[in-house]
N, C-alpha and C positions, 0 to 999 in steps of 0.2 A: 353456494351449496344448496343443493333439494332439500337435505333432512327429508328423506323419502325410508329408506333403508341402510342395516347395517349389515355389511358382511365382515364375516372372520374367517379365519381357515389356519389350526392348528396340525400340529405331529405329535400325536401321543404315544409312548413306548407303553403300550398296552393292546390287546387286542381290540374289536369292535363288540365282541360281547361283554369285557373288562368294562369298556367306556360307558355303554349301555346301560348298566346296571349301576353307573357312580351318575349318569343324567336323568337316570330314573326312581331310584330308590330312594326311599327317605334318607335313613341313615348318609346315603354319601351326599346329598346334597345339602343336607346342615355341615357337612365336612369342609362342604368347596364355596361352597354360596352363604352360606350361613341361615337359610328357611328352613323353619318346620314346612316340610309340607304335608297337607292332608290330604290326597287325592290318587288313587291308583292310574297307574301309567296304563290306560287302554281307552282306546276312542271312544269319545262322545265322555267320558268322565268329567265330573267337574267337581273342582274343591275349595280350595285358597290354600295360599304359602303365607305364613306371620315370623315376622322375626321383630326384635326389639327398633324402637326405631335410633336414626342416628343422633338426633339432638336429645335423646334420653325423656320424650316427650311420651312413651307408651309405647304402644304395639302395633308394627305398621303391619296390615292384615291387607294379600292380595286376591281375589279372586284368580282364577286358574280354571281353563276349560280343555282338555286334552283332545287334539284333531286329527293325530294321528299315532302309532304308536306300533310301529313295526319294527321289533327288535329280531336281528342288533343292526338294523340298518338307519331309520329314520324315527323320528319322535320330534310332534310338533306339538303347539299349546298356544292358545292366546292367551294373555293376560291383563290387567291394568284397566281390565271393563269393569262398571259401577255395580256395586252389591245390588245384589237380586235380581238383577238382567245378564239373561241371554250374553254371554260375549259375540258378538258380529264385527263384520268386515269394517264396519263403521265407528264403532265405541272400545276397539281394543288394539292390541297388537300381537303377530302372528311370530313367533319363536319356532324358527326351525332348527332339527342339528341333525346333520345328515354324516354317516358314518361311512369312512368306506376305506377296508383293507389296505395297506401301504407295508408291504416287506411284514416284520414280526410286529407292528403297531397298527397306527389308525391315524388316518386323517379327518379330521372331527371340522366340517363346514356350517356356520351358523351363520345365519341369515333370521334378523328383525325386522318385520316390513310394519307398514300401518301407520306410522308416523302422518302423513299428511291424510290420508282416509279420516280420522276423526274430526279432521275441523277447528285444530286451534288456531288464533291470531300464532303470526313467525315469532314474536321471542317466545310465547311459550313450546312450541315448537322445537324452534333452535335449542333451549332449554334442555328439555325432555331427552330430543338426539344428542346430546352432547354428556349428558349424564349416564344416560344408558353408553352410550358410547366407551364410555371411560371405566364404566362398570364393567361391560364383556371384559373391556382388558384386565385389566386385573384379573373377572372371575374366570376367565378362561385359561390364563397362567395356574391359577391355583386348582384349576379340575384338571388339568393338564398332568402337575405334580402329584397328584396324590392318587391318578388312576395309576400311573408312573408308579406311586408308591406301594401299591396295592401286590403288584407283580411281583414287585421287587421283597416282600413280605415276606 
């Protein structure tokens, strides 16, 4: 396997401006992903997203630089580049979600690239893809349900 990139591609029973706003906004994304995040949804922005971490060790704090943000269709972001630098093509990874109409919902496409552009030996590599990997799943089921939920409110 590369561990190059990750794609998904969900059916959300919500609209694309519904989805938009549960992939952009604070409040829905502590909902689905569980991050604060600090960083307004428009290009060239930049913040970080913190949430607790998982071995109850503190605060795992991300850096977030926003690369695109054309609602309700597209909204990209790199993240997981080192505090205080620039995120680039080199030192992060590139979080796409591209939206697009399907009947009364949305088909919501995510594509993670950058995996190998940064440079690490393959098990940290293989690592990193395999985690994120297993995260979209999950966190994609669960922004799935609760744009789902939104509607249905």
């Amino acid at each position: 396997m590369e561990y190059g990139t990750i794609e998904r591609e969900i059916h959300i029973d919500a609209s694309p401006e519904v989805v938009y706003e549960v992939i952009t906004k604070p409040e829905h994304i502590a909902a689905w992903w569980g991050f604060d995040l600090q960083v307004p949804a428009s290009a060239g922005a930049t913040g970080r997203m913190t949430r607790p971490r998982r071995d109850g060790s503190g605060t795992l704090v991300v850096p977030l630089a926003v690369v695109e943000a054309e609602a309700p269709r597209r909204f990209a972001f790199r993240w997981a580049h080192p505090d205080g630098r620039p995120a680039t093509p080199q030192n992060s990874f590139l979080v796409t979600f591209h939206l697009a109409p399907s009947g009364e919902g949305t088909v919501l496409r995510l594509t993670e690239a950058g995996f190998r552009e940064v440079g690490w030996e393959a098990a940290r590599l293989e690592a990193y893809h395999r985690d994120h990997s297993a995260g979209w799943d999950e966190h994609l089921g669960a922004l799935g349900a609760y744009a789902a939920g939104l509607v249905r409110a």
